[in-house]
C-alpha positions in Angstrom: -28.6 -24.7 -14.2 -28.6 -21.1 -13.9 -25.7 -19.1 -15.5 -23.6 -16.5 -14.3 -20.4 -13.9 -15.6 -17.0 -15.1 -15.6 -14.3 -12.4 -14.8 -11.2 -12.4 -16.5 -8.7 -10.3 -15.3 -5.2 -9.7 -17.5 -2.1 -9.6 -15.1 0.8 -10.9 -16.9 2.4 -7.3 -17.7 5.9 -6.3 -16.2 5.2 -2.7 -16.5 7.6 -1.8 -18.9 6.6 2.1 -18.3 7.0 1.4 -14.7 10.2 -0.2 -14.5 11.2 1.6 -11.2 8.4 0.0 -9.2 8.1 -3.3 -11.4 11.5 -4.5 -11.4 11.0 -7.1 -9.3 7.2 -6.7 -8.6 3.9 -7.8 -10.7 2.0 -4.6 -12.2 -0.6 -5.7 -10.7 1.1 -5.6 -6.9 2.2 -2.3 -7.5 0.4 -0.8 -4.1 -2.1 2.1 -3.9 -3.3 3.3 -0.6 -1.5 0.0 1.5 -2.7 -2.6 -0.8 -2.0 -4.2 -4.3 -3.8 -2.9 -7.1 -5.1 -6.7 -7.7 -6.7 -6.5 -4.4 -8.7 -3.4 -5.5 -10.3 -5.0 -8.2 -11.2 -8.4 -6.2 -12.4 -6.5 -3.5 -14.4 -4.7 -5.4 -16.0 -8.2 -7.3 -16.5 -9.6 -3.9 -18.5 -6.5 -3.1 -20.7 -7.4 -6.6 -21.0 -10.5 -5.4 -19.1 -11.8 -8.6 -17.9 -15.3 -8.0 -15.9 -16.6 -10.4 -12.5 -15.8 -11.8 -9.6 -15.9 -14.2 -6.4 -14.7 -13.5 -4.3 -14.6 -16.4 -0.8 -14.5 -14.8 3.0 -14.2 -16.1 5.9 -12.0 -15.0 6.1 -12.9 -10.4 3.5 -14.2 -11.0 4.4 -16.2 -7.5 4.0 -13.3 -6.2 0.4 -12.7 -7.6 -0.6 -16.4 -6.6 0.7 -16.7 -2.9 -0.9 -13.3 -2.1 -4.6 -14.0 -4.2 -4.3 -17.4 -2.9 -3.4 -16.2 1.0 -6.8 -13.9 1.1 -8.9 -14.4 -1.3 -9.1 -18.1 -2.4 -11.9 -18.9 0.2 -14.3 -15.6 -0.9 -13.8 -16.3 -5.0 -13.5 -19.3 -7.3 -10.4 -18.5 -8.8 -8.3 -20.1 -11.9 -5.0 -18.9 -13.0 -4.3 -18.5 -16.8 -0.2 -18.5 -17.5 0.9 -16.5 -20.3 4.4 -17.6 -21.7 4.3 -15.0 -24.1 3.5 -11.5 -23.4 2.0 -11.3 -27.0 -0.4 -8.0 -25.7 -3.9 -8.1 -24.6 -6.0 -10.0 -27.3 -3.5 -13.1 -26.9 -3.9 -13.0 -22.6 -8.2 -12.8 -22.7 -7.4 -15.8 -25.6 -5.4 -18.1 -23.1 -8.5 -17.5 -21.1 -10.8 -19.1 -23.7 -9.5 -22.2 -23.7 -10.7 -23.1 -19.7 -14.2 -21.3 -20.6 -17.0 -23.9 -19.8 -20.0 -22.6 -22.1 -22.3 -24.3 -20.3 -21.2 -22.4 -16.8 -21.5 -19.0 -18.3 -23.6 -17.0 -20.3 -21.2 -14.1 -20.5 -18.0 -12.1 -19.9 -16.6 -9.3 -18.2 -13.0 -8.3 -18.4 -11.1 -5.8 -15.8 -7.7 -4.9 -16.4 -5.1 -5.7 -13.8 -3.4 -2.1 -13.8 -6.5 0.3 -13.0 -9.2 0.8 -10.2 -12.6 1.6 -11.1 -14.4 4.0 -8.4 -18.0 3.0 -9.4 -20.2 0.0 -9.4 -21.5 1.0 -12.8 -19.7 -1.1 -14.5 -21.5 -3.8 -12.6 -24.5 -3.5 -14.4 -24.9 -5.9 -17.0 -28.0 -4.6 -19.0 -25.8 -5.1 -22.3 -22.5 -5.4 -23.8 -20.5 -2.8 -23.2 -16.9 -1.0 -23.8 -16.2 1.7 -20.6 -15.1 5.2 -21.8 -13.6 8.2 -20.6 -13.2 11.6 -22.0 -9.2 12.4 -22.6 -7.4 15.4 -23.7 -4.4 13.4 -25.4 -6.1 11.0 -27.9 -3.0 9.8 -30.1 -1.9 7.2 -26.7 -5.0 5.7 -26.8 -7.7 3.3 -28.6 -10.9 5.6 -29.3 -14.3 4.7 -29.5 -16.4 6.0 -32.2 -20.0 6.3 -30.8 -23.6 7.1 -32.8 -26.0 9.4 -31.0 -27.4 6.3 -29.3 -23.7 5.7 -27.5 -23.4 2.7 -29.3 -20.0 2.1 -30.8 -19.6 2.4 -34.3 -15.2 2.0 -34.4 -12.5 1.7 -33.1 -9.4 3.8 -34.1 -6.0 2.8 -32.4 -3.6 5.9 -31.2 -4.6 8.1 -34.1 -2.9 10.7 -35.2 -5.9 12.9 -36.6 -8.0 14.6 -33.7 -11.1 12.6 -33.7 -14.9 13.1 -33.4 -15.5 11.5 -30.1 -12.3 11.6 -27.9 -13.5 8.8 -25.5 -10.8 6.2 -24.9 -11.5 3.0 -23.9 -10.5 2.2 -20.3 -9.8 -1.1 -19.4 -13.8 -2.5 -18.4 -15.2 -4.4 -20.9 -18.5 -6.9 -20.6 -20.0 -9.1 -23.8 -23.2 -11.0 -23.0 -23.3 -13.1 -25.8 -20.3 -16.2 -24.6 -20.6 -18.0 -27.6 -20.0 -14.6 -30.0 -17.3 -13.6 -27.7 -15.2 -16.9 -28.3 -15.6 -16.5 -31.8 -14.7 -13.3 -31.6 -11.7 -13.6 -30.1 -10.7 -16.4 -31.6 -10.8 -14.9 -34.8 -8.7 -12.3 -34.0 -5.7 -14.5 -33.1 -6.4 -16.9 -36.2 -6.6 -13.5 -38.5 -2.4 -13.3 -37.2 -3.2 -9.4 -37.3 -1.6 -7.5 -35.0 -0.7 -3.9 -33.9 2.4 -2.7 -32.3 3.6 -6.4 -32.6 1.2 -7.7 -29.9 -2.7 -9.0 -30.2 -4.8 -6.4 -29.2 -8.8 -6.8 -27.6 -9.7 -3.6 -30.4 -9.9 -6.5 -33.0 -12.0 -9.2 -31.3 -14.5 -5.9 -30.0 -14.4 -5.4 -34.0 -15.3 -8.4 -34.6 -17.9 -8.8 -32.1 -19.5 -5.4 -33.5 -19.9 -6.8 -37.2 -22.7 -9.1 -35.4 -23.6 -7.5 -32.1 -24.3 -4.1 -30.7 -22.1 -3.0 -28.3 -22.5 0.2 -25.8 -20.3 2.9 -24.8 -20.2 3.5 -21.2 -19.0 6.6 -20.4 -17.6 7.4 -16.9 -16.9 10.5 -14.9 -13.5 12.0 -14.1 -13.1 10.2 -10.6 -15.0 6.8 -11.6 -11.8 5.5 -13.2 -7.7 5.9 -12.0 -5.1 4.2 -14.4 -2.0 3.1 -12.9 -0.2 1.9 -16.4 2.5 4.6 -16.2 4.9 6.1 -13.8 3.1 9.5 -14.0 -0.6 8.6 -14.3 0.3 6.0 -11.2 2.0 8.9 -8.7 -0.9 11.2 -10.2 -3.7 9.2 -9.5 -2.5 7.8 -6.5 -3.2 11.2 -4.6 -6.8 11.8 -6.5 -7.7 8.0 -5.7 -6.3 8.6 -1.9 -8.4 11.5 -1.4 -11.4 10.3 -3.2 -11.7 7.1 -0.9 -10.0 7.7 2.6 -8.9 10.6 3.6 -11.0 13.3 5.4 -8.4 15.4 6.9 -5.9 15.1 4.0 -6.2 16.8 1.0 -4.2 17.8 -2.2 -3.5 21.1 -4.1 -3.1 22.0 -7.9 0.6 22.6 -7.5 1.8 19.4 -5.4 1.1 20.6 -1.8 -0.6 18.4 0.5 -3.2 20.0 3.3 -3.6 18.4 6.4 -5.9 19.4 9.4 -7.9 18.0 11.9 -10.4 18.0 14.7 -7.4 17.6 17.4 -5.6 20.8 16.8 -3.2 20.0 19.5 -1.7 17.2 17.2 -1.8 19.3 14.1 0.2 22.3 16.0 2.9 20.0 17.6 3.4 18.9 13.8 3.6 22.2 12.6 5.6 23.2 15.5 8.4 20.2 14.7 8.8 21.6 11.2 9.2 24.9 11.9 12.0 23.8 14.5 13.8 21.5 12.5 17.5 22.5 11.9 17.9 23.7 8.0 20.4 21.4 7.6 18.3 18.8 8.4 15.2 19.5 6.4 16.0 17.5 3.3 14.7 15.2 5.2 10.9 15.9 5.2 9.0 18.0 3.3 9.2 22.0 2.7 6.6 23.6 5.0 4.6 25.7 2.4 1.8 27.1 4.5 0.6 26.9 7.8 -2.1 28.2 10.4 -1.6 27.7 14.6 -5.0 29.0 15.8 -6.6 26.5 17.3 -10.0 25.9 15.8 -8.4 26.8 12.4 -4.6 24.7 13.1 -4.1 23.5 9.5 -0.2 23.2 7.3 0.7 22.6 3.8 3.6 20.6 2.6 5.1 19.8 -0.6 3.8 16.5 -2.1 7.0 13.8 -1.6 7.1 11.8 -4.8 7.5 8.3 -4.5 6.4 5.7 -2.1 5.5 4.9 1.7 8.3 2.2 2.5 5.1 0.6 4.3 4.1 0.1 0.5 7.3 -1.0 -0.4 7.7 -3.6 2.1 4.3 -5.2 2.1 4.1 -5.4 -1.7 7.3 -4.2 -3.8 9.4 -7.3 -3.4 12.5 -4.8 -3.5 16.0 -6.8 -3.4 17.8 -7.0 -0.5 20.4 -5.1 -1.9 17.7 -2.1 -2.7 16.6 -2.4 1.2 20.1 -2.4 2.3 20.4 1.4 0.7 17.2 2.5 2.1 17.9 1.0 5.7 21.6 3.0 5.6 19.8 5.9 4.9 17.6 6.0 7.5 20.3 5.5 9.7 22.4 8.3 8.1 19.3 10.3 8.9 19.1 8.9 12.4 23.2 9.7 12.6 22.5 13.4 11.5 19.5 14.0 14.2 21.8 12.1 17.2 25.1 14.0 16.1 23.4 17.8 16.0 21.9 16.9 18.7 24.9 16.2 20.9 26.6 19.5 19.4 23.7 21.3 21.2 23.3 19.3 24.3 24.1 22.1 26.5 21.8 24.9 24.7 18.8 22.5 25.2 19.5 21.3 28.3 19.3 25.4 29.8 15.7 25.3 27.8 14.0 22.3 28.1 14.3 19.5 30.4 15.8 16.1 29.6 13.9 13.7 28.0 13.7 10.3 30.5 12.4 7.7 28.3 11.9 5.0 31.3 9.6 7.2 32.6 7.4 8.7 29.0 7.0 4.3 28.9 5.3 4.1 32.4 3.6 7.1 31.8 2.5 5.6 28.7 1.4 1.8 30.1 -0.5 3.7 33.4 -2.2 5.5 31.2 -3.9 3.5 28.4 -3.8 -0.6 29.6 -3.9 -2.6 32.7 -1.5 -5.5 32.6 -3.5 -8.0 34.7 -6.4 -7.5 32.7 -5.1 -7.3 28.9 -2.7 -10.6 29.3 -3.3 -13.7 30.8 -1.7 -16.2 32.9 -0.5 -18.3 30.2 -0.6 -18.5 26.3 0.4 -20.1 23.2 1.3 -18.9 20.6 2.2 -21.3 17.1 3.1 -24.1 19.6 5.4 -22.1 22.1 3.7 -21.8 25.7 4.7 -18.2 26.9 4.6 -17.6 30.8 2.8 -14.2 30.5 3.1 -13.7 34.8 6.8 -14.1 34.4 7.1 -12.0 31.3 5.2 -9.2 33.3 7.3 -9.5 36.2 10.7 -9.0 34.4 8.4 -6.1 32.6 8.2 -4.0 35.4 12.1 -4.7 36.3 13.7 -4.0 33.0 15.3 -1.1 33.9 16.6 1.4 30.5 19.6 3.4 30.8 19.7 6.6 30.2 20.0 8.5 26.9 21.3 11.6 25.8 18.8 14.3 24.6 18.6 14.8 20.8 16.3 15.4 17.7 13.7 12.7 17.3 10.9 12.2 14.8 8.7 10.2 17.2 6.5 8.1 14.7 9.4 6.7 12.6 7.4 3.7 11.2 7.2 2.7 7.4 4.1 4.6 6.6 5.3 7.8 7.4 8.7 7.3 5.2 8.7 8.2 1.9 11.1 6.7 -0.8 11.8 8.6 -4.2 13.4 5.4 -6.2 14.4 8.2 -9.2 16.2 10.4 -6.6 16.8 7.6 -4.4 16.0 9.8 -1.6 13.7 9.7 1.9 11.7 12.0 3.2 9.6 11.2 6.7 6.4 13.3 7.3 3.5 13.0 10.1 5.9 13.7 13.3 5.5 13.5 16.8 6.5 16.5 17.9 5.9 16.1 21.5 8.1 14.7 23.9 7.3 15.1 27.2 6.8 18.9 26.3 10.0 18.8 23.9 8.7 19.3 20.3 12.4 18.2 18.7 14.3 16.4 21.6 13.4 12.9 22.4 15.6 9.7 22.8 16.4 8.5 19.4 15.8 4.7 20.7 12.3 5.2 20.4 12.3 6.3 16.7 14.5 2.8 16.5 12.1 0.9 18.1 9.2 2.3 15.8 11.2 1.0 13.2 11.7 -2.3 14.7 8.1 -2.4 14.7 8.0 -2.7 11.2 11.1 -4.8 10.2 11.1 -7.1 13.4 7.3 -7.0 15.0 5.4 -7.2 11.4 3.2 -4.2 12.2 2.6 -3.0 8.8 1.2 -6.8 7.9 -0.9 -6.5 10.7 -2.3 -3.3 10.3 -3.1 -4.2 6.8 -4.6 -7.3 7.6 -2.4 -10.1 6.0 -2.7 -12.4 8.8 -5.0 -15.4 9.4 -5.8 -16.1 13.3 -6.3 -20.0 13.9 -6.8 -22.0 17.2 -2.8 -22.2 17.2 -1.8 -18.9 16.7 -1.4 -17.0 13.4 0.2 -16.7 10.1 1.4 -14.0 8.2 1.4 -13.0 4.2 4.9 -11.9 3.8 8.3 -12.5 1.8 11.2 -13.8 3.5 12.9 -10.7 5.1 15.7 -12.1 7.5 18.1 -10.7 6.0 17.0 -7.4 6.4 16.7 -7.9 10.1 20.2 -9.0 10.5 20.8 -5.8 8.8 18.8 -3.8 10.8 20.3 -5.6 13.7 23.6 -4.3 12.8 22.5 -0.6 12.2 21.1 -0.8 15.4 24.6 -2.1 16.9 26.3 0.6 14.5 24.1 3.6 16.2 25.6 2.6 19.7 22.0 1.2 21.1 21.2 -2.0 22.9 19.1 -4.4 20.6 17.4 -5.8 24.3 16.6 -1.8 24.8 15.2 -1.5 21.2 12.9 -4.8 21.7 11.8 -3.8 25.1 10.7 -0.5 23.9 9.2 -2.0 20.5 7.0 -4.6 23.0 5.7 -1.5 25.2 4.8 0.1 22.2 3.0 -2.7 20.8 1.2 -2.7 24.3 0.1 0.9 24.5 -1.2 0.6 21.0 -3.8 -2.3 22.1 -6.5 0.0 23.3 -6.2 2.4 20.4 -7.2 -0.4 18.0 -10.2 -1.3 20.4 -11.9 -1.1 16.5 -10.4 -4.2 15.8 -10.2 -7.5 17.8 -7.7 -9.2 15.4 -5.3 -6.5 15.4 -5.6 -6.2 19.0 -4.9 -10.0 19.4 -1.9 -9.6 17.1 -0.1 -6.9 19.1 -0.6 -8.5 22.0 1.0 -11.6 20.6 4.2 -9.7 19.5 4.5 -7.8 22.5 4.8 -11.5 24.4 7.5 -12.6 21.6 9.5 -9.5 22.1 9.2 -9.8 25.5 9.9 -13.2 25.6 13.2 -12.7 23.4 14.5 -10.3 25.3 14.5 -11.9 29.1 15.7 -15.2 27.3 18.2 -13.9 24.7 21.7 -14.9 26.4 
């Protein structure tokens, strides 16, 4: 039979450097740029066509199983390793050991669950190998010691002295002799030796060395981002952003954040909504550094908001309901400011601008971007219930929305464009609107509800992330019991002196007009279209 690598990846660490993300979330489902870290690494071992796995798992690590299990179960052969005891590295790779079939495997590569390598060189098993990286600060890590050859000679551990060669050893590690590696290992837990009071992997590469060559690879600045501590992960969460998907985002030396793009008209209206913003009110987004309003040239430059995207949070964090409970009021104290100032200026804007009529911005809206009779069809069902799309349509274009008062709106108030600083325990929103029917502040603030009922109520964040299975039947989403949050949100909606049928209605026409902009995507199409019904459908038969 022929032989292959086995993958062992470490994920039993709380984080203990990270306790304001891992508190009640797996280091390794800390997310970076919408998904867990863990999905990084087994995206990237799909993409290698690496097949098997071991998942050494201990603190939520539920949490780690359901999600791996959800998406990933049917593209990877994957075993999960429990670790009791959080005894450090050496002891998690030696659990591993145990389930190894010699006769399956020829060889070993180990990833580390809190880091995300940016290169497929690591990929290349020509020989064993220990990746590297140049660093500045030596004394926090384990250094490797190489000849002129790059083949490691030591291994000093966090030392004190500056050393000859300051390349730390980063988290990849691949040994192509099996047998020598279980030895190896082995050895190092039967020797009892440990440093820091944990077993660490330095002392089974030691051991492996006394009878094997092993290589340095050495990797380039962007090739490799560490996410083990609170500062490395918000630093590197910008570079690795940049580096991998953005192309009209980029960030400065001194925590400012560029934005442009190819349709100035957005990037003025943006720049516009800033600039208008009440200075009371602006502890509530970013301070406007820089900007530029010609057209070809419409660029802006914010401050960098520390923190989190409460799209990360909710898909990912597993934050308590009491932590979501704060965050919700506070969007709703934000909500309360906008709505209150607004009222106190009611007649000032009403002499400038017209009134905002947000009846009429919907049907402006569907006529626009979807035909009705062709998106939806005569009948449906959806996870066994069996909507009446003709009736929902024709209470559709009934529904009739009171009128609003005129006040300050953000416009795009989903969880992606919310920031939350857990140190300050603070929000920030960034990317607005800034156009409402000609208005650049003044919308109707039931709209920024609705975007957020979009999130907490319609699921949009799963679905735009892709943690959804479509079956014959309907579909089925990765995510954490949240009811409670919605009968929260419910509340906050009753609190702010809206109509929860209004909020729905407007959350199911935005789920409509945002069908043909996914036209990219069938699955996400499909899914918005099925929430739209549901929404529909609760609010015509909600007594």
């Amino acid at each position: 039979m022929n032989k292959k690598v086995l993958t062992i990846i470490p994920a039993a660490g709380r984080g203990s450097r990270m306790l304001s993300l891992t508190e009640n979330c797996a280091k390794s489902m800390i997310p970076v740029a919408n998904k867990p870290l863990i999905a990084h690494l087994l995206d990237q071992l799909i993409e290698n066509k690496m097949e098997d796995v071991f998942i050494v798992v201990g603190y939520q690590k539920d949490s780690i199983i359901n999600y791996v299990d959800t998406f990933y179960k049917r593209k990877l052969n994957i075993t999960y390793i429990e670790q009791t005891e959080l005894l450090g590295l050496g002891y998690a790779i030696y659990l591993a050991n145990k389930q190894i079939d010699v006769l399956k495997y020829d060889s070993v590569f180990i990833m580390l669950g809190d880091a995300i390598f940016n290169t497929n060189e690591i990929f290349k098993f020509n020989y064993s190998y220990v990746a590297c990286k140049y660093v500045n600060d030596f004394s926090r890590w384990c250094i490797a010691v190489k000849d002129s050859n790059n083949y490691l000679e030591e291994l000093l551990d966090k030392p004190k002295d500056e050393p000859k060669d300051k390349l730390a050893l980063i988290g990849a590690y691949y040994f192509d002799d099996i047998d020598l590696y279980l030895r190896s290992v082995n050895k190092a837990i039967d020797s009892g030796i440990k440093i820091r009071n944990e077993f660490q992997i330095s002392t089974a590469i030691e051991n492996y060395l006394k009878e094997k060559r092993i290589k340095t690879l050495i990797l380039g600045e962007d090739d490799w981002f560490d996410f083990g501590e609170l500062s490395e992960y918000n630093r590197n969460k910008k570079k690795f952003n940049q580096s991998r998907f953005f192309n009209n985002i980029c960030y400065g030396d001194n925590d400012t954040v560029f934005k442009s793009s190819s349709n100035y008209h957005k990037i003025q209206k943006e720049i516009m909504w800033y600039l208008a913003l009440p200075k009371h009110l602006r502890k509530y987004c970013p301070s406007l550094v820089e900007y530029n309003l010609n057209d070809a040239l419409a660029s802006y430059a914010t401050e960098y908001c520390v923190g989190n995207s409460l799209q990360e949070m909710w898909l990912y964090n597993n934050l308590s309901f009491e932590d979501w409970s704060r965050i919700l009021y506070k969007i709703f104290e934000m909500i309360t400011n906008f709505k209150s100032n607004s009222i106190k200026s009611q007649i000032t804007v009403q002499k400038i601008i017209p009134r905002f009529n947000l009846k009429i911005f919907l049907e402006k809206q569907l006529k626009e971007r979807v035909s009705l009779n062709e998106l939806f069809e005569n009948d449906i069902i959806i996870n066994g219930i069996n909507y009446d799309v003709n009736n929902l349509l024709s209470n559709l274009k009934e529904f009739d929305i009171s009128d609003n008062e005129c006040q300050i709106c953000h416009g795009d108030l989903v969880f992606s464009n919310i920031i939350y600083n857990s140190s300050l325990d603070s929000i920030k929103v960034i990317d607005p609107r800034g156009d409402f029917c000609g208005n650049i502040l003044y919308g109707d603030i039931r709209y920024d509800i609705a975007k957020l009922a979009q999130c907490i109520i319609g699921d949009y964040d799963y679905i735009v992330n892709d943690l959804f299975i479509l079956d014959d039947n309907g579909y089925k989403i990765y995510k954490e019991d949240n009811d409670k949050q919605q009968k929260l949100f419910d509340l906050l909606i009753k609190e702010s002196g809206c109509d929860r049928k209004e909020i729905l209605f407007i959350t199911a026409i935005q789920f409509i007009t945002m069908i043909p902009l996914h036209a990219e995507n069938k699955d996400h199409q499909t899914m918005m279209k099925y929430k739209a019904i549901e929404l529909l459908s609760e609010v015509f038969n909600e007594e």
